[in-house]
N, C-alpha and C positions, 0 to 999 in steps of 0.2 A: 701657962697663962694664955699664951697662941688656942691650947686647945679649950678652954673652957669660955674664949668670945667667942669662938666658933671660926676662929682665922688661920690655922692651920693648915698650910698651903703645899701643896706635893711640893712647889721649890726648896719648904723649907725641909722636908722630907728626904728630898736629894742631898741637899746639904748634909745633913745630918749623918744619912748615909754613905756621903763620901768622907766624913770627919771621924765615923767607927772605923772604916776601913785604912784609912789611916794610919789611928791609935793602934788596931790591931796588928800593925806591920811593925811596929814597934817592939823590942826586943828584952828590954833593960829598963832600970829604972832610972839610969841615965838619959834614956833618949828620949823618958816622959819629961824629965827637969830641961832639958836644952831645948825641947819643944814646946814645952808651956807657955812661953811667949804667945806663940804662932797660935797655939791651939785658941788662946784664951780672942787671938782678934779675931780669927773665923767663926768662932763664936757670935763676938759681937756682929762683925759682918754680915754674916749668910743665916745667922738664926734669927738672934734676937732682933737686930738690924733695929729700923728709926723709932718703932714704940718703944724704947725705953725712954729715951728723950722724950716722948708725949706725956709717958706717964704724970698726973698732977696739973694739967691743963686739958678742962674739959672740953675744948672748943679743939685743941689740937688732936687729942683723942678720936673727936667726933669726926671731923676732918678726915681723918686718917682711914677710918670703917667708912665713912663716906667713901670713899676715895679704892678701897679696895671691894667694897662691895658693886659700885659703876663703874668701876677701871673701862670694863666693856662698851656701856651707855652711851648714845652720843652728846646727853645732856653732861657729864662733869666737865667743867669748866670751873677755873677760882670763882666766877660770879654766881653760879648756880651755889655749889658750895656753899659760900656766905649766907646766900639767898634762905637756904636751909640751915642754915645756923642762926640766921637771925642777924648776925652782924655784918658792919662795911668789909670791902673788899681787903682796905688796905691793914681795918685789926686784923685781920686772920694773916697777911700774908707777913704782919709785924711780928703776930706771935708765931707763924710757922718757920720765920725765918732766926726767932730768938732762941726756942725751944727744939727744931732739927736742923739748922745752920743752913736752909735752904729756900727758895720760893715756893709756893706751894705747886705755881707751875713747874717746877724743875723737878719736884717731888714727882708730883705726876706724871711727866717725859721720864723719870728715872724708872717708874713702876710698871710704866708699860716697856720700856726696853726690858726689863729684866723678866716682863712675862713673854714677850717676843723670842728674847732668846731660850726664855725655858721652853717652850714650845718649838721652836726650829733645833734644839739640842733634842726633846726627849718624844715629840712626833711626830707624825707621817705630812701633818696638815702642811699642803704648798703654799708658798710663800702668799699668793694672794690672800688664801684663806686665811692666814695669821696676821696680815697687815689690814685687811677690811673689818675680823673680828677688835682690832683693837684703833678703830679708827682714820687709818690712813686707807684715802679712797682713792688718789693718785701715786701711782706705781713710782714716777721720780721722785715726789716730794717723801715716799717713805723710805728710799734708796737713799738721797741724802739726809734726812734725821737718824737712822743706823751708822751709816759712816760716822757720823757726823759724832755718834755716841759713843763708836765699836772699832772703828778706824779702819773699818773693811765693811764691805757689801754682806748684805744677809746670803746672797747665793754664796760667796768666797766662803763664809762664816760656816752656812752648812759643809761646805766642802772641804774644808779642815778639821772639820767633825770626822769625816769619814776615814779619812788619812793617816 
C-alpha cells in the first residue's frame, strides 16, 4: 500500500530489513510462536505505523501525504494544512486526534524526530545539516526538542551509534 501512493520510505525499508534479520536468527518453529507477539507490534510500529488509523477519513489521509510530502517545507503548519484542506483548524486536529490518538502537531514533531533520527543513524549529514533541513534554525532550541523527545542530545545519540 506504502508503495503504490508513492510513500515508501528508506525508514520503512530499514525496518523491514532489521525485522528479516531477525526472523532469519530464528531457529524453530517455537521461536516463531513466542515471537509473534513482538513480530506482529513491530510491524505495526515501524511499518505500517499511523496510516492504518487514517485509512477511511479523507481529510486524515490527506493530512497525512500532506504532512509527509512538506515534512521539509517551512510552510507545514496545522494552519497551512487546514488551509489546504479546506477546513478549521480545530476539525482536522479533532479528527487527527480521534482517528491517530494524537495532535496533528505532535504528529508532526513525531515525524520529524523520527526523520532526524533516521538520518543522524543512517548518514554522513552533520547535525546542522539535518536540523536546518527539517526546520530547526536555532542550534539550542533543536538540542532541547531532541532531548526533550529522545532523552539525550542528538551528538550523545550519534555517539551511541558508534559504540
Amino acid at each position: 500500500m506504502h508503495n503504490q501512493k508513492k510513500q515508501l520510505h528508506p525508514s520503512i525499508l530499514a525496518a523491514s530489513y532489521q525485522l528479516i534479520g531477525e526472523i532469519a536468527r530464528w531457529e524453530n518453529i517455537s521461536e516463531y510462536i513466542l515471537h509473534s507477539r513482538w513480530l506482529i507490534e513491530q510491524i505495526k510500529q515501524h511499518i505500517i505505523g499511523d496510516r492504518l488509523l487514517a485509512v477511511g477519513c479523507n481529510y486524515v489521509e490527506q493530512a497525512i501525504h500532506f504532512i509527509d510530502t512538506y515534512l521539509e517545507a517551512d510552510v507545514l503548519s496545522v494552519k497551512w494544512l487546514a488551509s489546504e484542506l479546506n477546513i478549521t483548524t480545530t476539525h482536522l486536529s479533532n479528527l487527527f486526534k480521534l482517528r491517530v490518538g494524537e495532535t496533528v502537531a505532535q504528529y508532526i514533531t513525531k515525524r520529524k524526530m523520527n526523520e532526524i533520527i533516521f538520518e543522524l543513524t543512517y548518514t554522513n549529514k552533520t547535525l546542522q545539516e539535518v536540523r536546518e533541513k527539517y526546520g530547526f534554525y536555532n542550534h539550542s532550541h533543536f538540542i532541547q526538542h531532541f532531548k526533550r523527545h529522545q532523552g539525550i542530545t542528538p551528538l550523545k545519540y550519534r555517539q551511541q551509534l558508534h559504540n
